[in-house]
N, C-alpha and C positions, 0 to 999 in steps of 0.2 A: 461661664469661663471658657477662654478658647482655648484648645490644645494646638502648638504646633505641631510644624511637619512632620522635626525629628524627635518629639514626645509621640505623636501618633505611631511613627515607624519602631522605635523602641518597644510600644506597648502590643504593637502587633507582633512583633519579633516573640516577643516575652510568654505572648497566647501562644502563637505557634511551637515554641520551645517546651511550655508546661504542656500540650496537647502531644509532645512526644516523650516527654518523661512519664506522662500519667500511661502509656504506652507500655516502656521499659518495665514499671510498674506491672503491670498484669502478663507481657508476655516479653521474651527476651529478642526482641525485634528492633529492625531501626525505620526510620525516615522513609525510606527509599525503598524498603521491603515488610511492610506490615504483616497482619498475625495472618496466620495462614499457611506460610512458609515453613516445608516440612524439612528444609537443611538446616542444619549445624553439625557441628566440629564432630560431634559423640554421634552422630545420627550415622556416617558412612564409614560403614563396619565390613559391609561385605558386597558384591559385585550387584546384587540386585539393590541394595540400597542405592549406590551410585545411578544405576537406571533410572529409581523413583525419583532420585533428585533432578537427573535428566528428561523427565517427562514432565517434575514440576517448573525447569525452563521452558521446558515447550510452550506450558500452558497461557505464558504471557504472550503467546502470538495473537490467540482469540480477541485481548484486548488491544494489542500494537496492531494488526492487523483488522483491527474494527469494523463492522460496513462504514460506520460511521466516520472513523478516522481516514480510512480510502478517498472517499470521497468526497471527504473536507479538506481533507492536505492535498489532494491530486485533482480533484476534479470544480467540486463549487467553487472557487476561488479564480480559475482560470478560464476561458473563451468560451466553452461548449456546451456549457452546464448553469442552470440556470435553477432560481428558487419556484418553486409554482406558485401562481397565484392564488391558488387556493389554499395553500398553508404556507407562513413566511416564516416558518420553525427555524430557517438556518436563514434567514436572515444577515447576522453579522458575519458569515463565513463569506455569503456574496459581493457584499457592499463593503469589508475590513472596518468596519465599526469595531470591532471586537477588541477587550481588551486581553492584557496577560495572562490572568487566570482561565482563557481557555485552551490554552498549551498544558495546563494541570495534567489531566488525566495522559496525554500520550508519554510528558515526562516520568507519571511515576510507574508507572505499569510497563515503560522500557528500562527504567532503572531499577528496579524489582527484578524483570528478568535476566537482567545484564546480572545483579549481586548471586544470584541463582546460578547461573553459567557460571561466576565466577567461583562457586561453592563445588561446581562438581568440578571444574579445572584443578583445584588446588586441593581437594578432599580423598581424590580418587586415585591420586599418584601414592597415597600413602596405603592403601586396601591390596591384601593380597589374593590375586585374580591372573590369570592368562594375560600373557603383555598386550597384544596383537589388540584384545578387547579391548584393556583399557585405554590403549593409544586410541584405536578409535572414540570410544566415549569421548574421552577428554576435547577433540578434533570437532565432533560434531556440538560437542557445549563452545568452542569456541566460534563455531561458525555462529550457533545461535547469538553470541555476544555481539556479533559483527552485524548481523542484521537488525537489531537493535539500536544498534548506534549507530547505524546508515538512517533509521529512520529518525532519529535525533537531530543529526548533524547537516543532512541536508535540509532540513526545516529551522534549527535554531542556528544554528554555525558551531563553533566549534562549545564545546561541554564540558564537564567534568569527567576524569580517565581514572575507572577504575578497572585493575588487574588483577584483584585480587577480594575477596570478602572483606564487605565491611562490618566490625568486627567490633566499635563502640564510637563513639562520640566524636575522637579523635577523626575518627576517617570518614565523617560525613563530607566536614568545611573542606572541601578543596575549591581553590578556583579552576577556571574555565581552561582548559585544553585548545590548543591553535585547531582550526580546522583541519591541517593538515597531520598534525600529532593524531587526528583521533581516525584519521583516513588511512594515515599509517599503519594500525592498530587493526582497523577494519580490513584491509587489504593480506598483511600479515594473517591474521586470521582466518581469513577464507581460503587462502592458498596451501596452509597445514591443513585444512578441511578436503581440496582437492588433489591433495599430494596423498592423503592417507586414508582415506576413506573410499568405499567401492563406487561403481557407476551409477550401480543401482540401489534401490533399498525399497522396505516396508513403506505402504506408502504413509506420505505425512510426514517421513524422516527425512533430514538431510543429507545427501550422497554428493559425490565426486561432480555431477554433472549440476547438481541443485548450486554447488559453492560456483563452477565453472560460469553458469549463467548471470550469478549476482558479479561476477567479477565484471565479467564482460558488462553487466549493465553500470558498477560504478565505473569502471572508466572512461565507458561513453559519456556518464554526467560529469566525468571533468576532463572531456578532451583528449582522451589519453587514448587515439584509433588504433594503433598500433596493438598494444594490450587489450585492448575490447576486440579486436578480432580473434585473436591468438585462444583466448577463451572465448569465443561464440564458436570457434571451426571447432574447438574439443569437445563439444555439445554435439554441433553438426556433424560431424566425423564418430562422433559413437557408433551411428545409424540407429538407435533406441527409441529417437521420435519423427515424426511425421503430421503432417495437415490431417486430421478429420477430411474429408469429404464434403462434409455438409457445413457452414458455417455457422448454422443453429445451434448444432449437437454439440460444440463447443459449451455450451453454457445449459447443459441440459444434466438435468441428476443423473439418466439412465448413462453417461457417458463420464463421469468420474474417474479420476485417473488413469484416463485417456493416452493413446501413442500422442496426443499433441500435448499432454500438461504435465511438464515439467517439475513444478511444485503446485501442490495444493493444499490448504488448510482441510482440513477434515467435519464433516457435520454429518448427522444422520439424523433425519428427520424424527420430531418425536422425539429425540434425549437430546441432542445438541442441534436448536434447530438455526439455520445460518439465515438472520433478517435483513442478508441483501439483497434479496429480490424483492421485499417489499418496499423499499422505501422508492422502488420505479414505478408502479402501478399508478395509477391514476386515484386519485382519491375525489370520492364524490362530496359536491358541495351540500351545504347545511339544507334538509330538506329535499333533495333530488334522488330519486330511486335510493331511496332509506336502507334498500333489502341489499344495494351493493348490484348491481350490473356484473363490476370488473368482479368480483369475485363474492364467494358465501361470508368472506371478514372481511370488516371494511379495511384498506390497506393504508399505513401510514403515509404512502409515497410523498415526498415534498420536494422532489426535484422534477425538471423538465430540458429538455435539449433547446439548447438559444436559439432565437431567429438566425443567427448566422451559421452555428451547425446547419440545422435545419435547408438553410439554402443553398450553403457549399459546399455538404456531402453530393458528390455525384451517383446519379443514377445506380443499379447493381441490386444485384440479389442479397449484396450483404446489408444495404443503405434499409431493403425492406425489414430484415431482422430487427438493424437494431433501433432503427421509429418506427411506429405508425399514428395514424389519424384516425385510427377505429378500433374496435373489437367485439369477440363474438360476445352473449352473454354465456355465463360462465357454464347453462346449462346444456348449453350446445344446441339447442334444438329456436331458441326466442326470435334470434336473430343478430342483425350487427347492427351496430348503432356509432358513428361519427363522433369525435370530440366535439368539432363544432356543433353539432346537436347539445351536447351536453356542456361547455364551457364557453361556447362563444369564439370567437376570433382568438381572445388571450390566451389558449390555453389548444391552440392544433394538432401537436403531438403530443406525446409520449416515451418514456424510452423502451422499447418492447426486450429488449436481447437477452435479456434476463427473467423474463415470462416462467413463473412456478406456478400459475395459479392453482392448481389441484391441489395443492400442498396446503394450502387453506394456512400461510402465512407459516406454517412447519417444515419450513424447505430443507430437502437435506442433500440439496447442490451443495459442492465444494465450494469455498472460496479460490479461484486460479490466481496467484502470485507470482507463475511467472511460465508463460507458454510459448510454445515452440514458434510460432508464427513473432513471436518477438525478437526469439533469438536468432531469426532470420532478417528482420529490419534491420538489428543491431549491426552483422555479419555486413548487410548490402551498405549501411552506411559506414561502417568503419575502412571497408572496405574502398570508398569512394574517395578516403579523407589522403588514406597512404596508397593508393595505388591506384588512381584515378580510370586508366586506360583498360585496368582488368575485368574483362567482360562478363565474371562472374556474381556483379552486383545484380546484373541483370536478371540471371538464374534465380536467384534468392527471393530479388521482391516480386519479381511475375509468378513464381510460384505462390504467393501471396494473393495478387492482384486474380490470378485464375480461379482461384478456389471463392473468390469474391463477388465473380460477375456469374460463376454458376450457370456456365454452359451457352451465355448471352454474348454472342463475341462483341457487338458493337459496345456494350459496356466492359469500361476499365480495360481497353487491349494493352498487350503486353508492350512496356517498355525499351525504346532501344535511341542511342545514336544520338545519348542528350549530354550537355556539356559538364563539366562537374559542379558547378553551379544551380545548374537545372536539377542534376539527380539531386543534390542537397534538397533541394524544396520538394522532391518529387517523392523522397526516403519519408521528410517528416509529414507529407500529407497522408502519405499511408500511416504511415504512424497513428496518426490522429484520426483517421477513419476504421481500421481495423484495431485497434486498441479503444476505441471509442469508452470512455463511461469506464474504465479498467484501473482508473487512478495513477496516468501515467502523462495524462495532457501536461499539468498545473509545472511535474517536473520535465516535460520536454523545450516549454517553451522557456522557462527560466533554463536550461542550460544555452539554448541555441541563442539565448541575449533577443525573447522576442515579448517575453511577459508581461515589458511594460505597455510597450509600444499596441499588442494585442486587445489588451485592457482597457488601456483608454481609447481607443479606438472607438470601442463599446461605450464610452462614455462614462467608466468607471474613474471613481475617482482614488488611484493607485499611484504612489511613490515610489521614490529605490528603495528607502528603507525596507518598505514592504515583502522585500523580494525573501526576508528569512520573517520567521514568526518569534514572539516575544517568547522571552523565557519568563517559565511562570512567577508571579510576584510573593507567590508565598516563599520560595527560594530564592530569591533576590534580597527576601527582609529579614530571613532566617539566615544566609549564609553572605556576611559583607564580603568575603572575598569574590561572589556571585555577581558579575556585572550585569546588566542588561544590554540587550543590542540597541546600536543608536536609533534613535526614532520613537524607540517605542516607554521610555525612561517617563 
């Protein structure tokens, strides 16, 4: 017997519904926030309670903020980044083979934290506590709300808008939010974030200059220079951060919360250990120095830098950071040993910049989410878009470009006397060389209108549709008023 389309769609709907009542059944949770969730209504009673519920939003960054999710939504999908031949683990992320259910995990784990923020926003107004705290509390759950749905909404387009905890059944089905409803939302949010909260904070927290930075960064992703400067110079203008020196020490554990990193995810080796360094390392193939070369565990890594990075990063002390074509053995004393030694032709680099090998796969580098060296592109190209003739885009990206060629004048000399066209290409190749591998390629090239054109290039085979990812299908069959985006239906 065959079942149709819309008996199969009903019957899946029906699973997924009884898989959330059998849910409600054991613990008083929804959809969107499963067990685990230590807010509700009775739970924010007193000032520290509101904290706990605000560290249980934080926690969904670990997941939104993924290595994985990084560099699937920002990196393997666009020009630079490449699947290794020796493991084709991500696969569908390269080639968009993929279908809707792998947007699943980044949709529930933002919308989790999003119902979370929205528990401490609406929970904490009613607790009697020092106003000055709870305004901020409240300020810093909404910024987390806004980052959240920044990483939503620039990947699916516009989503469901919630303001409030959801609270039963009723307030799962919403439909879909315009893009711009939910930018508004995000924007709004971040701006009571940097109206009211301080400059600085604990680190890991959100402060005044963390909401300043993400502002400046959505408005650069929709065009809006004018505002994306205004907030990059309030970052600039604090004087709180500054370049590292060394362009390595960037991404080195001993250097954690750094004058140059503005936001950082938090990991400490050993209790929370952060595995994005591993999935760079070179992984040996089946049978080839079994003992691990690159390191005493063998490393997951399944990405590699594409032939065209590879050949159009220019020279620089920063190009050695973040590839190479070799490495020592891990014991320091064996010796150095070439890729091509060990993969052949297919496989010449690597991505080094991210180097923890001691850490024996327990790395407890931060994740960086959003560093000063960026807020200084941001600054020179916003810069370039409203104010073309002002000499200080200059200042900004040479400051960049210097601390990159590392004392080597004839690489990367500083820029001057180029047309505003020119700086345009000249801002996003810095971009793209000094953010390398950072999860930020996949969205510079989809704002600049270059994603497609880049991609195929490469010989991928990439659509417009493409340019947002599907919404998951379990939500599309659970909630009819949940459309899908075209293309991918």
């Amino acid at each position: 017997m065959t079942i149709n389309s819309t008996k199969m769609k009903l019957l899946k709907k029906y699973s997924i519904l009884l898989a959330v009542i059998l849910l409600f059944a054991c613990e008083d949770v929804l959809n969107e926030d499963p067990p685990g969730n230590i807010s509700s209504t009775n739970f924010y009673e007193s000032e520290e309670d509101a904290i706990a519920g605000l560290y249980g939003a934080y926690s969904n960054m670990y997941g939104v903020f993924s290595p994985g999710n990084v560099t699937n939504y920002g990196e393997v999908n666009a020009d630079d980044m490449t699947i290794s031949p020796i493991v084709p683990d991500r696969f569908e992320w390269d080639s968009f083979t993929y279908n809707s259910d792998i947007t699943s995990s980044l949709w529930n784990v933002a919308f989790q934290g999003i119902n979370r923020a929205n528990e401490v926003i609406a929970y904490t107004e009613n607790i009697d506590f020092e106003a000055d705290r709870k305004t901020d509390l409240i300020a810093e759950a909404k910024a987390l709300r806004a980052l959240y749905y920044f990483s939503l909404v620039r990947a699916m387009g516009g989503v469901p808008l919630y303001e409030t905890p959801t609270t039963g059944f009723d307030d799962i089905f919403t439909p879909r939010a315009s893009e711009e409803e939910v930018y508004n939302l995000i924007i709004s949010d971040l701006e009571a974030a940097a109206t009211e909260l301080e400059g600085s904070s604990a680190a890991g927290r959100i402060n005044a200059d963390v909401a300043n930075a993400y502002l400046a960064r959505i408005h650069l992703y929709r065009g809006e220079y004018a505002q994306a400067l205004t907030h990059a110079q309030n970052v600039i203008n604090s004087g709180r951060y500054q370049l590292l020196l060394d362009y390595a020490a960037v991404f080195s554990p001993e250097n954690n919360n750094s004058a140059e990193h503005i936001f950082q995810l938090q990991y400490l080796s050993g209790e929370q250990n952060n595995g994005f360094p591993g999935q760079f390392g070179p992984r040996m193939p089946s049978g080839v120095f079994p003992n691990s070369f690159w390191a005493g565990t063998t490393v997951p890594g399944s990405v590699a830098p594409s032939a065209e990075f590879i050949t159009e990063n220019p020279e620089s002390y920063r190009r050695t950071v973040t590839i190479s074509d070799s490495y020592e053995h891990i014991d320091g004393v064996t010796g150095t040993i070439t890729m091509e030694e060990v993969f052949g032709g297919e496989f010449p680099y690597y991505i080094s910049k991210f180097d923890d090998r001691a850490s024996e796969l327990q790395s407890g580098v931060n994740l960086t989410l959003f560093r000063y060296a960026d807020i200084l592109l941001i600054a020179a190209e916003a810069v370039n878009e409203v104010d073309p003739g002002n000499n200080q885009k200059y200042e900004w990206i040479n400051q960049v470009r210097e601390r990159a060629r590392n004392g080597i004048e004839e690489d990367l000399p500083n820029l001057t006397g180029l047309s505003q066209e020119q700086f345009r290409e000249a801002v996003l190749a810095e971009r793209r060389f000094e953010l390398a591998f950072e999860g930020q390629r996949a969205w510079d090239l989809k704002r600049s209108n270059r994603f497609l054109t880049e991609l195929q290039d490469q010989g991928k085979d990439v659509m417009e549709f493409m340019l947002l990812f599907p919404i998951p299908d379990n939500q599309t069959i659970l909630n009819d008023d949940l459309t899908q985006n075209p293309g991918w239906e």
